[in-house]
C-alpha positions in Angstrom: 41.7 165.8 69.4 39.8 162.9 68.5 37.0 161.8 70.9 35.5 158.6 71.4 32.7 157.3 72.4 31.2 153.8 73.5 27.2 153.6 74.5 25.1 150.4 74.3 21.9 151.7 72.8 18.5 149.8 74.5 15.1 151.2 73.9 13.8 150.5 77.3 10.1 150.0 76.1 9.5 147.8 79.4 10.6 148.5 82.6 12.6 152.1 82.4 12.6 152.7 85.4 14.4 149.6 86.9 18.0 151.1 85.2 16.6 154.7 86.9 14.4 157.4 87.6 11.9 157.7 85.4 12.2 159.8 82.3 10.5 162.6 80.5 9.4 162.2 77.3 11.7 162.9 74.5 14.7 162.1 76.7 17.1 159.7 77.0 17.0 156.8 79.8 19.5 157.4 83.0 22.5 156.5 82.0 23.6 152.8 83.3 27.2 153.1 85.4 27.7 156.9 84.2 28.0 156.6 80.5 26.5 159.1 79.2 24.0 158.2 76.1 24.7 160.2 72.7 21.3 159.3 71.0 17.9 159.3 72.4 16.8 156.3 70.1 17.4 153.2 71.8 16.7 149.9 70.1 15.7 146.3 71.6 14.9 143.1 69.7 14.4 141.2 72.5 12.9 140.9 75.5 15.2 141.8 78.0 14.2 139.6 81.4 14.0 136.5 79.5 17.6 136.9 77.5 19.2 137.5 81.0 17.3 135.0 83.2 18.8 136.7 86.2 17.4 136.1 89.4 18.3 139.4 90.9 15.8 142.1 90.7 16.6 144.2 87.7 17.1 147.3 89.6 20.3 145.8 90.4 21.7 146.1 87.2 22.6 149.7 88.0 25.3 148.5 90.2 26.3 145.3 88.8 28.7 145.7 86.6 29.3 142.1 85.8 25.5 141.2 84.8 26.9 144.6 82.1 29.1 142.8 80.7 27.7 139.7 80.0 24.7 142.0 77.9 27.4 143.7 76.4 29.0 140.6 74.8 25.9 139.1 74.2 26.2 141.4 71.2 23.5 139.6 68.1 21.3 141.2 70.9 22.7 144.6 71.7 23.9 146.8 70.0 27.6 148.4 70.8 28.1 151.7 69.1 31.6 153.6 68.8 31.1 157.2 67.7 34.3 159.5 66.6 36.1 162.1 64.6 39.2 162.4 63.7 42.0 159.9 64.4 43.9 158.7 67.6 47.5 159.1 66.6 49.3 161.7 64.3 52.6 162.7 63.8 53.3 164.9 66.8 51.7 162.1 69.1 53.4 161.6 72.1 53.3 158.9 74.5 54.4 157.9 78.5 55.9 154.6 78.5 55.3 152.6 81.6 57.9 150.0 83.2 61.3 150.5 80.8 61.5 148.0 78.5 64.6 149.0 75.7 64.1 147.5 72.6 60.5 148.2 72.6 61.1 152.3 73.3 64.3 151.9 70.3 61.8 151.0 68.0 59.4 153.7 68.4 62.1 156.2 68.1 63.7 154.4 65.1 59.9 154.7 63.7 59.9 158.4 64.6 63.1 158.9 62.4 62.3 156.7 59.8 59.0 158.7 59.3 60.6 162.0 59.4 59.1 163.1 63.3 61.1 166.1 64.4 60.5 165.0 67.9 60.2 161.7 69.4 57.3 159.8 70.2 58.2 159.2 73.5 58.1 161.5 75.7 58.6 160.6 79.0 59.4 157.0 81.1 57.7 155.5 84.6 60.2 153.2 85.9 58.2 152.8 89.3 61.2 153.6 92.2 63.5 155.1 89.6 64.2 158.3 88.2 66.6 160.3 85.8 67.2 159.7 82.8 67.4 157.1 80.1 69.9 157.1 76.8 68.3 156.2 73.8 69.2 156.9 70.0 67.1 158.9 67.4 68.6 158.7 64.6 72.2 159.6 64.8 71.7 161.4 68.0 71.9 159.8 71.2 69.3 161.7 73.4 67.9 161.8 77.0 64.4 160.6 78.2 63.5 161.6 81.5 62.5 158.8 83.5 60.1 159.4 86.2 59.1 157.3 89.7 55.0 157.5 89.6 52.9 158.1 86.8 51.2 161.2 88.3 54.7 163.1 88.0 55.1 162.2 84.4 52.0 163.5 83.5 52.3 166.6 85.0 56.0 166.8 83.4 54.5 165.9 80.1 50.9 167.4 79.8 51.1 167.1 75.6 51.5 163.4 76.1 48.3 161.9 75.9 49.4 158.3 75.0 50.2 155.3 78.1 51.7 152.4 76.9 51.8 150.0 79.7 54.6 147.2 79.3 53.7 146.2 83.4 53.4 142.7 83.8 49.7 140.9 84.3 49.6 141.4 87.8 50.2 145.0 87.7 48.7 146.3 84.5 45.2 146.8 85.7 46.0 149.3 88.6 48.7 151.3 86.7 46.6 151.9 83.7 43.2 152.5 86.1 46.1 155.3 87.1 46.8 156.7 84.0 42.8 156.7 82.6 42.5 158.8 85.8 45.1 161.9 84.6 43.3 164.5 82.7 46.3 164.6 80.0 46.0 160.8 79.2 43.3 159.9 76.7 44.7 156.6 74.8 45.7 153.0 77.2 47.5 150.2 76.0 48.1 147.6 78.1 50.3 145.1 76.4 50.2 142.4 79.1 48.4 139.3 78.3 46.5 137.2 81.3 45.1 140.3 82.6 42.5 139.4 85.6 38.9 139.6 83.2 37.3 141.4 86.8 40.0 144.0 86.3 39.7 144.4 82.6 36.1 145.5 82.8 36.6 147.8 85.3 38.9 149.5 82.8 36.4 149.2 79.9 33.8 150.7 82.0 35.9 153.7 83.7 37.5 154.6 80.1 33.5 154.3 78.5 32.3 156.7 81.6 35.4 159.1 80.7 35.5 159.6 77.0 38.7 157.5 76.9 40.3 154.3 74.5 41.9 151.4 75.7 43.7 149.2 73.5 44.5 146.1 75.2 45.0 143.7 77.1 46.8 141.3 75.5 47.9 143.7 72.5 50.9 144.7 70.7 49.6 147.6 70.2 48.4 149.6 66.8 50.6 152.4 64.3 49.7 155.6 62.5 51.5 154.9 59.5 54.3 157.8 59.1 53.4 159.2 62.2 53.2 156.9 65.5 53.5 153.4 66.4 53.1 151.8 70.0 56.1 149.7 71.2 57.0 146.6 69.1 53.9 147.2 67.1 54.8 146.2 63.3 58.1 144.8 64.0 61.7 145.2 63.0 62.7 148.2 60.8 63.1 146.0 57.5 59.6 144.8 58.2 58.4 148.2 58.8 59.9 149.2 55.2 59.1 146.5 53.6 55.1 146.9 54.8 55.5 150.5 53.7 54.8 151.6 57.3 56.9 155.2 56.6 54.1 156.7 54.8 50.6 156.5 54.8 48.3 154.5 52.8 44.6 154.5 51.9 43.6 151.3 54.2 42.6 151.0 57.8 43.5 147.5 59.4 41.8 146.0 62.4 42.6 142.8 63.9 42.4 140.3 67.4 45.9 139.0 67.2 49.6 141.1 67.1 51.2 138.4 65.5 48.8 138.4 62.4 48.3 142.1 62.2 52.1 142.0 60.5 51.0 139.0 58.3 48.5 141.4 57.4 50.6 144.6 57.0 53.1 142.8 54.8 50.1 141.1 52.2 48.4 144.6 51.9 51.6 146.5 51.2 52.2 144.4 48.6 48.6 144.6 46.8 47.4 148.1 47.7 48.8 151.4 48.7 49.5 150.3 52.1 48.1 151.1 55.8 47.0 153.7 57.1 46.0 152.8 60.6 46.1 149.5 62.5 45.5 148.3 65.7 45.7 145.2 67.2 42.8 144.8 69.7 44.0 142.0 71.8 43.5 138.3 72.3 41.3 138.5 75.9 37.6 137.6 76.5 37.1 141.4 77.0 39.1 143.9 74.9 39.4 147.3 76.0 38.1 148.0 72.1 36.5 146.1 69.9 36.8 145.5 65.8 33.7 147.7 65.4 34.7 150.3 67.9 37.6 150.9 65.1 35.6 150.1 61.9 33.4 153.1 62.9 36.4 155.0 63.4 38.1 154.3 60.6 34.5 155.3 58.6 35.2 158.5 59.8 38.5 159.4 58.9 39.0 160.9 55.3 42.1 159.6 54.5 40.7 155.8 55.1 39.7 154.3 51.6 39.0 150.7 52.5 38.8 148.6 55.5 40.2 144.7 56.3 38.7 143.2 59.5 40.7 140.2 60.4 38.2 138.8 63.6 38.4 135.1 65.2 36.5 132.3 66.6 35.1 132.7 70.3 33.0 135.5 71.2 30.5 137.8 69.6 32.9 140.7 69.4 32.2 140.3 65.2 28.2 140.7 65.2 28.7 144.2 66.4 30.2 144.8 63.1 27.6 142.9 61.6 24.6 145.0 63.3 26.7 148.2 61.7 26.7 147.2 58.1 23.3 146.1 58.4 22.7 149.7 59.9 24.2 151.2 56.9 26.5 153.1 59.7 29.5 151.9 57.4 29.9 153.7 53.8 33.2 152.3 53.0 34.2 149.0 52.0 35.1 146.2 54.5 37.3 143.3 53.4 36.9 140.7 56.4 37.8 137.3 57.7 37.2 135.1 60.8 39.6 132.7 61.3 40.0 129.4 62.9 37.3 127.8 60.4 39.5 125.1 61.3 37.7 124.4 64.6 35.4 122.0 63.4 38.0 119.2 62.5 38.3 118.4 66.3 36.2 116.3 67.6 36.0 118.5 70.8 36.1 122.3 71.6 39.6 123.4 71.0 41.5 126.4 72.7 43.7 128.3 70.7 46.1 131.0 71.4 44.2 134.2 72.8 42.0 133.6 75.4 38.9 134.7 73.5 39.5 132.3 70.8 37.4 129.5 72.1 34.0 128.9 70.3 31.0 128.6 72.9 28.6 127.7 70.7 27.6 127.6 66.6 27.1 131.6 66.6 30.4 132.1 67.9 32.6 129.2 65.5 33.8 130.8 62.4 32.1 129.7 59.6 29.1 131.5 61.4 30.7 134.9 61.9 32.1 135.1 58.0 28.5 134.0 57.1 27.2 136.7 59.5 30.0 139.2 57.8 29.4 138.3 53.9 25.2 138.0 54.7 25.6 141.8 55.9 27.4 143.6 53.1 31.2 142.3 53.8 33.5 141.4 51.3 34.5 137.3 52.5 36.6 135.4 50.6 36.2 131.5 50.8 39.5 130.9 52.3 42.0 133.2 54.2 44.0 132.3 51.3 41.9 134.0 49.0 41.7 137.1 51.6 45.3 138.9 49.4 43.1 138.4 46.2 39.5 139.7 47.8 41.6 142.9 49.5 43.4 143.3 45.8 40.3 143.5 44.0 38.7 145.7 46.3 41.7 148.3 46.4 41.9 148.1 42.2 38.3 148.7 42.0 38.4 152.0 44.2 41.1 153.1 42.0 39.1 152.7 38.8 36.2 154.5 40.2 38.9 157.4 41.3 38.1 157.0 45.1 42.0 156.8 45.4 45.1 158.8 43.9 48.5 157.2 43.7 50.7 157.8 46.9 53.8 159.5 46.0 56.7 156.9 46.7 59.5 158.2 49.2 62.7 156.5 50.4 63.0 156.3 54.3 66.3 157.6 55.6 68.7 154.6 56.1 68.3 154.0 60.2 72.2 154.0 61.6 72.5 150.3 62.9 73.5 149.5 66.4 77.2 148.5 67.5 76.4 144.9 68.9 73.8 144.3 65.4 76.5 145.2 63.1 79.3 143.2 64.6 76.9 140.5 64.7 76.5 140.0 61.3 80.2 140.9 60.5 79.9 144.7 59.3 82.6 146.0 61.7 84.9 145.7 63.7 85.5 147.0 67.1 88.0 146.4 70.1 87.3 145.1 73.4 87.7 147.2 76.8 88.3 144.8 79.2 90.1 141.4 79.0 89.5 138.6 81.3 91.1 134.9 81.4 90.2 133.8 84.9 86.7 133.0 84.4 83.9 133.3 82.3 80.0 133.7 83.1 78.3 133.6 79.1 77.6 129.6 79.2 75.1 127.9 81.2 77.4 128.0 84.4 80.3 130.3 85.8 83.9 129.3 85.0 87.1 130.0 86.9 89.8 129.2 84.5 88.0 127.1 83.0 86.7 124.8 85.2 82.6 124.8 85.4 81.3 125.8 89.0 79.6 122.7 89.2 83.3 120.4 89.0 84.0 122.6 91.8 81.2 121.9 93.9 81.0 117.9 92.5 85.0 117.8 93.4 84.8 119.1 96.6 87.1 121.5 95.9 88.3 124.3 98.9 88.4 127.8 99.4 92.5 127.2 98.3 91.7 125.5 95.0 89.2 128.8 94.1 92.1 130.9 94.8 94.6 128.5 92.4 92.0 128.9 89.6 91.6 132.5 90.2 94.6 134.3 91.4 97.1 131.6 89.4 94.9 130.6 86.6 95.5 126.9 87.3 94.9 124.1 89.7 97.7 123.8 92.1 98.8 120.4 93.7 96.7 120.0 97.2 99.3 120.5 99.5 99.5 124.4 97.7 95.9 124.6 98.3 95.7 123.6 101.7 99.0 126.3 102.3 96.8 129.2 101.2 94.3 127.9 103.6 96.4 127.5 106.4 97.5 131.0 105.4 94.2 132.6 105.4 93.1 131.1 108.4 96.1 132.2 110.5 96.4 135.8 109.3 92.5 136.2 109.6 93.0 137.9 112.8 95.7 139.5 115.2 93.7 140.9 118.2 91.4 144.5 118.3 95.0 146.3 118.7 96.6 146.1 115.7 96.6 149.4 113.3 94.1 147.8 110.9 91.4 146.0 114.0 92.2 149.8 115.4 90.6 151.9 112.4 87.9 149.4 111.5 86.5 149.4 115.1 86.7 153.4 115.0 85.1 154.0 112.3 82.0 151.0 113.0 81.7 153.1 116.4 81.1 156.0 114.5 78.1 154.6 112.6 79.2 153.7 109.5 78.2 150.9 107.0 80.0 147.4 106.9 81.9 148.5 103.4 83.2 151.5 105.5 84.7 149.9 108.3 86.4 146.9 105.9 88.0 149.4 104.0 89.1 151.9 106.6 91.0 149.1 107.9 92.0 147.4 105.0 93.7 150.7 103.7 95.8 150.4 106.6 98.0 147.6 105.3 101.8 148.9 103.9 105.0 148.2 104.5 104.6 148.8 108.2 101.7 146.4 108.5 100.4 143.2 107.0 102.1 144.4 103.1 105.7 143.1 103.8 105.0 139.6 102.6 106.2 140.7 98.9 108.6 142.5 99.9 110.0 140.0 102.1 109.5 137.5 98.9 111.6 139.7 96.8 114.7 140.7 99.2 115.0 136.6 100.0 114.8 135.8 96.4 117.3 137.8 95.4 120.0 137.2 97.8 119.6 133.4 98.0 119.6 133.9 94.1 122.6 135.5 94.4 124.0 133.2 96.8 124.5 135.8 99.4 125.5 134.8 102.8 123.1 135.7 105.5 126.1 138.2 106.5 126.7 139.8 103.8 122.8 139.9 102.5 121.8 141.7 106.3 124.8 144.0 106.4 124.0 144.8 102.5 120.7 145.8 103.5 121.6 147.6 106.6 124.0 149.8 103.8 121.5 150.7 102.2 118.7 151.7 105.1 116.4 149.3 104.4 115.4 147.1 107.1 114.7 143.6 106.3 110.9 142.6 105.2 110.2 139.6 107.6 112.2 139.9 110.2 111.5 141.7 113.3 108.1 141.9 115.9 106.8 144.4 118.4 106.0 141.7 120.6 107.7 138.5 119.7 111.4 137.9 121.0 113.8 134.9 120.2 112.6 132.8 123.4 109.1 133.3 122.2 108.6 132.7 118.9 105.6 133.5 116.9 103.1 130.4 117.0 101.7 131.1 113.2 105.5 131.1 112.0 106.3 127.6 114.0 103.1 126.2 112.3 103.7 127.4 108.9 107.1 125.4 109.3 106.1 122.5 110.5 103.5 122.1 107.9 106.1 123.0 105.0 108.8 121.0 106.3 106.2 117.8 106.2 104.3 118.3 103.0 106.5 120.6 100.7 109.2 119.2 98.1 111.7 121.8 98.9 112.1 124.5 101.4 115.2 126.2 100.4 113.7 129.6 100.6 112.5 129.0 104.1 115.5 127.9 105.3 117.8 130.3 104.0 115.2 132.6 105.9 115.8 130.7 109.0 119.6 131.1 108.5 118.9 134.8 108.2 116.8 134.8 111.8 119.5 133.0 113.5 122.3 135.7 112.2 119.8 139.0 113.0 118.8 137.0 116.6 122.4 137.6 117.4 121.7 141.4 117.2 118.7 142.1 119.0 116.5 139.7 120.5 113.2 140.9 119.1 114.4 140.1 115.5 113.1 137.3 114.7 110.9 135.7 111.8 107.6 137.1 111.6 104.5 135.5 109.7 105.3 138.1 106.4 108.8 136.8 106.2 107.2 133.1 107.1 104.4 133.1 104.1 106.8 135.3 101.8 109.6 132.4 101.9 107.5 129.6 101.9 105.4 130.7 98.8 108.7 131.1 97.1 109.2 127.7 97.7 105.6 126.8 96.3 106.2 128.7 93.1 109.6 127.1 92.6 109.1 123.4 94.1 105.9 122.7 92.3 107.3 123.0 88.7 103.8 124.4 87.5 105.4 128.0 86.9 108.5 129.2 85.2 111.1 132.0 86.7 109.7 134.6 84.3 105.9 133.7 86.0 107.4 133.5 89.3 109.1 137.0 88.5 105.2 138.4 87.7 103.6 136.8 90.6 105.9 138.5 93.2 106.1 142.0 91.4 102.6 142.4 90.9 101.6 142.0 94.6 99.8 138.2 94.6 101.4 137.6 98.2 100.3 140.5 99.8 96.6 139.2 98.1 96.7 136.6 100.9 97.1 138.6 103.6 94.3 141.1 102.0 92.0 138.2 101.9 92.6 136.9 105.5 92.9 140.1 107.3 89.1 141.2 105.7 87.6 138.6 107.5 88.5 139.4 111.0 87.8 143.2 110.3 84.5 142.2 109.6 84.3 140.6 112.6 85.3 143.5 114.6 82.8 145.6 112.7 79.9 143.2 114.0 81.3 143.0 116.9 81.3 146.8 117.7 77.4 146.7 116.4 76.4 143.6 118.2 78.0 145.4 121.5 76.4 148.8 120.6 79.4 150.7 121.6 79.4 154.4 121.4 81.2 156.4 119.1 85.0 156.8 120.0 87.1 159.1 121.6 90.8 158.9 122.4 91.4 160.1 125.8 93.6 163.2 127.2 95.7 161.6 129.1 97.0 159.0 126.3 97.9 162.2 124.1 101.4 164.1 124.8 100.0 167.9 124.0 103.8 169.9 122.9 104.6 172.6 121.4 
């Protein structure tokens, strides 16, 4: 396992003791914020008060991790050192993937196949307040991740993890990935978000220094083994990954600020050497988690590594760290490198660019001074970063006439099985729909129902009715219609705590249960015998004044055949006290609807059944039933085979649905408002018999 180290070396010739006890001779100074020296030669070109010019006593320093900072990026003056062996990512890396992000995971795993890994690369997810399990391809298969609530669980799930790659956003990254730096299994941080607090970012650098641990980041898209491991959405789509040669390794190691140019990069030395071997993009912020040497050195010290390309930027002194190593002779291998935004200097005043280090403070941190800096100490700097493909060309062809480099052994990468949803995209297949809908539509900028935007709705003033026309008939019915269903709705919304359905909602809401409950123990009430007779009452009518059958012979015909007629007939209503809703519903159809013939014949029906029994008399089912006939036959918007349809299906019993739900709601928040206790039928309301 690789380890990595990160130690500013100082020769404290003045003053030791102000960073600590004093030390014996032959021994390295105490260690500043607990990071533990690796060399006992320390070196200082200047003199350290008057660089600083801080006010606070020196002793101070020990604590201050701020007045740190600023010496560390003061870096013509310090020297930075990053000491390691081996490399960070192989090909049975395996990483911890913090706050689920899908196409980013995909990719990995379609890396992992492409590259031949027998397992995946990720091995685990923290979704914080989630667990289970996540579906995911790789390959062919379709496998399970486990997903995990806390990042402490993961770890202990997956101890041969040692990768975190932290997707959080800006406000969260810092204190999730301070988490994961503190497991014992975790050795390697990403942290992809950009806009990361700078206060929080050192605190990171300088926990991950004190601990032996790398942090990639912030602001990074990460960095890629090639053949072996790549960090989210590192390198790109899968045809950019091939095309770069990303399957297989190469002989060069790539360092670079920005994400975005580390695949401009990838792409132009695929196509004039052997290809990568290792990149990594350190990030865009004032303070990376690593810097361009920290990898240089790392990449001196990994066999495989041929040739290096340093791709740095204006802003900051991140670059003269580099410089201080060639000029060290710490660096046996060839470095191709470039600074860019040489551009700075045609503004007439200080320009930011993308990253938030790329701001120039000064002449030592513009471009032009760091590729001077670069070429002065033993780097290979082209004039232009156009001439950058012809300087990493040249290098590359020289190490191969000098034998430093055999020929890689060309391989063809399994062809990666393409998603559904891609390949019907771009017209490769064909496949069938599960669901079809035509009563609205949500993939514009605004909802539709039937076609009509939300926002005509709204602007229109339209009603509770006309949603219900759009919706339920798929077409927007003349006003009086509307205002029918609302009439409807409103009169049926309740019938008193006694009913069947008022009954079983109020039971079950005293017995503790949610709102959903309640609603639908009383809503499964409704039948024949309650509330669910308006269809049925719609179809008997229908038929017999389509068959032009007397109210005589259509009654009698019915009683024949044991059916009672839908509509017709109350517990509590009698002939000399009709039922209010019914007399409403009449009143407003006679005024405002074209024709009422079903109603009437209806009526006609009442009058011959009210000479039977007194208590059969027109209820609100039989009311609504008739009347809507008279709506789906009197407006001339549907035809008889529509008409047929809406009846069979159940649309009328919809309405009564509809309005019913809203008084068992109330019932339910009336029986929690009033606290009551849970319910009990009493004894002596119960016949016991054998």
């Amino acid at each position: 396992m690789p380890n990595f180290f990160l130690h500013l070396r100082l020769h404290l010739n003045f003053f030791t003791g102000h960073f600590g006890p004093s030390n014996p001779p032959n021994q390295p100074p105490q260690p500043v914020l607990n990071i533990k020296p690796i060399h006992t030669k320390y070196v200082c070109k200047y003199d350290f008060l008057s660089i600083c010019k801080h006010s606070t006593p020196v002793a101070r320093l020990k604590n201050s991790f701020d007045v740190f900072q600023q010496i560390l990026t003061y870096q013509g003056i310090f020297e930075r050192v990053s000491m390691a062996t081996g490399q960070l990512f192989s090909r049975t890396t395996q990483a911890l993937f913090y706050n689920y992000k899908q196409l980013p995971i995909q990719r990995m795993l379609d890396f992992d196949f492409l590259c031949g890994r027998e397992t995946p690369s990720v091995a685990g997810i923290i979704n914080p307040g989630a667990e289970g399990f996540q579906k995911l391809f790789f390959g062919q298969e379709e496998i399970a991740i486990p997903v995990h609530s806390i990042v402490e669980a993961a770890c202990a799930a997956h101890p041969t993890a040692d990768v975190f790659i932290n997707f959080a956003s800006y406000r969260s990254a810092a204190a999730s990935s301070n988490l994961a730096l503190k497991q014992p299994t975790i050795r390697v941080v990403a942290v992809i978000a950009e806009g990361v607090p700078e206060s929080d970012t050192k605190e990171l650098i300088a926990y991950a220094r004190a601990n032996n641990k790398v942090v990639i980041g912030p602001a990074t898209v990460g960095g890629i083994q090639a053949g072996s491991f790549k960090i989210g959405d590192t390198a790109g789509t899968i045809d950019n990954i091939i095309q770069c040669k990303l399957y297989r390794p190469g002989s060069v190691g790539f360092v670079s600020k920005s994400g975005g140019m580390s695949n401009e990069l990838y792409n132009t030395i695929a196509r004039v050497t052997d290809g990568i071997y290792e990149g990594v993009a350190i990030g865009g912020d004032v303070f990376p988690g690593s810097t361009l040497s920290d990898h240089v050195l790392r990449f001196n010290n990994i066999p495989q590594v041929k040739m290096i390309v340093v791709l740095g930027e204006l802003g900051g002194r991140d670059e003269y760290s580099l410089v201080e190593a060639l000029k060290a002779g710490k660096i046996n291998k060839p470095v191709c490198a470039w600074v860019s935004g040489t551009c700075a200097r045609l503004f007439k005043s200080e320009v930011q660019f993308g990253h938030a280090g790329a701001k120039s403070g000064g002449e030592m941190e513009s471009a032009q001074a760091k590729n001077q800096a670069l070429k002065d100490a033993g780097a290979i700097v082209p004039t232009s970063y156009e001439a950058f493909e012809t300087s990493i060309k040249e290098t590359f062809q020289k190490l191969g006439k000098e034998g430093k480099i055999s020929p890689v052994k060309e391989t063809m990468p399994p062809q990666i099985p393409e998603d559904l949803n891609t390949a019907i995209k771009s017209g490769k297949v064909r496949a069938p729909t599960h669901i079809i809908s035509t009563i609205s539509d949500d993939r514009g900028e605004e909802p539709c129902y039937a076609g009509v935007p939300m926002s005509t709705i709204v602007e229109k003033g339209m009603g509770v009715g006309d949603v219900i026309s759009l919706l339920w008939f798929k077409r927007s019915l003349p006003r009086y219609c509307t205002q029918f269903i609302e009439i409807c709705i409103m009169l049926c919304a309740d019938h008193g705590p006694c009913v069947s359905g008022a009954h079983n909602t109020i039971v079950t809401a005293r017995a503790g249960k949610d709102l959903v409950s309640s609603l639908v123990s009383g809503v499964l009430t409704i039948g024949p015998r309650f509330g669910g007779a308006i269809d049925d009452a719609a179809r008997y009518f229908k038929d017999a004044y389509d068959r032009k059958l007397s109210p005589y012979e259509f009654v009698e015909s019915m009683k024949k055949k044991g059916i009672r007629v839908p509509g017709i007939g109350h517990r509590i209503k009698r002939g000399d006290n009709r039922d209010k809703r019914v007399e409403l519903l009449q009143l407003f159809a006679r005024t405002n609807f074209p024709s009422t013939k079903y109603m009437e014949y209806a009526v006609e029906v009442e009058t011959y059944t009210l000479s039977k029994a007194n208590n059969l008399v027109m209820n609100v089912d039989g009311a609504i039933g008739t009347l809507f006939l008279d709506i789906l036959a009197g407006s001339g918007m549907f035809n008889k085979q529509e008409v047929d349809d809406i009846v069979a299906i159940g649309y009328l019993n919809g309405l009564f649905v509809l309005a019913r739900s809203i008084g068992l709601i109330g019932h339910t928040f009336d029986q929690k408002r009033l606290k009551q206790p849970l319910y009990r039928h009493p004894w002596e309301d119960v016949l016991y018999t054998k």
